[in-house]
N, C-alpha and C positions, 0 to 999 in steps of 0.2 A: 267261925261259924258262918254257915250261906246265909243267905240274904234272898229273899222274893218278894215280888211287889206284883198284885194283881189290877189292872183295871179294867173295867168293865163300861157298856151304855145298856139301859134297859129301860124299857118304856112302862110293859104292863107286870115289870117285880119277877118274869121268869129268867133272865140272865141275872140277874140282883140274885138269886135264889140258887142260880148255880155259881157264880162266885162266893158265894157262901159257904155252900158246902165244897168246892174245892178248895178254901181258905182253911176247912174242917181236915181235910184231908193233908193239907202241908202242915198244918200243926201235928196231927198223929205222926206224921214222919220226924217231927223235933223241931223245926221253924216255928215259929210266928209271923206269917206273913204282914205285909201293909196292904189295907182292901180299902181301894179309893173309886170312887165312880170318875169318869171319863172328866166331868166338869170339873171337878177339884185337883186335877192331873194334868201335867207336861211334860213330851216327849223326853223332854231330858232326864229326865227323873229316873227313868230307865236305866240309864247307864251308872247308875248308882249299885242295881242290883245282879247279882250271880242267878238268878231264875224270875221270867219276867211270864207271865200268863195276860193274855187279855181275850177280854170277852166282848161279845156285840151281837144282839139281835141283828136281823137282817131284814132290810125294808123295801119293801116292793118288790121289784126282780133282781135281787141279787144285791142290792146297794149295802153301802156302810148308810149305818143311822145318821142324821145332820149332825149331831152332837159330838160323833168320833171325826166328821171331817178334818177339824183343826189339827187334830189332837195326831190324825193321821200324814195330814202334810209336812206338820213337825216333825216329824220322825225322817223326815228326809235328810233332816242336818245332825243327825246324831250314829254314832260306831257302837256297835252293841256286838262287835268283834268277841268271843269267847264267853259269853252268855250263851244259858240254855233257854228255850223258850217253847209256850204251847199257846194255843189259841180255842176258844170255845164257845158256843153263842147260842140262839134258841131261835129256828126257823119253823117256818112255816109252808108245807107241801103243797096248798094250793096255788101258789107259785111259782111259775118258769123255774128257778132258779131255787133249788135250795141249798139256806145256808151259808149263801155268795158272801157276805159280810166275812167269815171266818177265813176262807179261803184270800180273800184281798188281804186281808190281815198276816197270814201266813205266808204269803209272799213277799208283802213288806219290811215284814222281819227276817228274811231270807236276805232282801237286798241291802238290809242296815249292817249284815253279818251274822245274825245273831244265828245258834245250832236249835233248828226246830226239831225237839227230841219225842214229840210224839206226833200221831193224827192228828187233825184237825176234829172235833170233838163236838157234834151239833146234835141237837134233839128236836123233835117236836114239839112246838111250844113250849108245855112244863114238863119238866122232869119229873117221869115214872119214877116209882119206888125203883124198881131195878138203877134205874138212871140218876137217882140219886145217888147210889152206894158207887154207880160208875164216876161220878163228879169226885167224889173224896179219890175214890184210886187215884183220878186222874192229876190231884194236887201232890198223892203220894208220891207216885210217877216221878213229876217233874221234879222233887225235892231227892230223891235218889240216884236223877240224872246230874246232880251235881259230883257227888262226890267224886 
């Protein structure tokens, strides 16, 4: 049976809120994911799992939140070689940059090895209804790119 492990930083509960429901979304697929927020999480942990999603609001112009920094230098010492993986986060348009957090994220997982099997997946603040039901696809998604 696959194995997924989400984690996520969220500050005002709108990444908390899409990890949630794409945690809804790999369950309807037959998983039970692990949903950990960034603080209770280590790079390594990752390579434990067959589909790995992570999430992050995006701060100021384009940055990872202070909270993923650690969590993201970590990841330098780890092979997530034949892992599938996506990324998703909740930005904000009146800034330079939107969404930069998910995009540094999806390259990092590029360079640990791991096969990023979908877009990069960002919204505006909260998740519209529509963009709710897209959160679960997008857990469904990743739980189908395993087999």
């Amino acid at each position: 049976m696959s194995s997924v492990i989400i984690i996520y930083a969220s500050m005002t509960g709108n990444t908390e809120e899409m990890a949630e429901l794409i945690a809804d979304g790999v369950r309807s697929a037959g998983v039970e994911p692990v949903l950990k927020s960034v603080m209770d999480a280590s790079a390594s942990e990752l390579e434990k799992y067959d589909g790995i999603i992570l999430g992050a609001y995006t701060w100021g112009d384009g940055d990872l939140p202070d909270e993923m920094l650690d969590f993201y230098e970590e990841m330098d010492d780890i092979n997530l070689n034949g892992r599938k993986a996506a990324v998703f986060g909740s930005a904000d348009s009146s800034y330079r940059v939107f969404g930069g957090a998910v995009d540094t994220l999806v390259e990092k997982l590029k360079e640990t090895g791991a096969d990023v099997v979908l877009d990069g997946f960002k919204v505006e603040l909260n998740p519209s209804n529509d963009e709710k039901n897209e959160c679960q696809e997008f857990g469904s998604k990743l739980v189908a790119s395993l087999d």
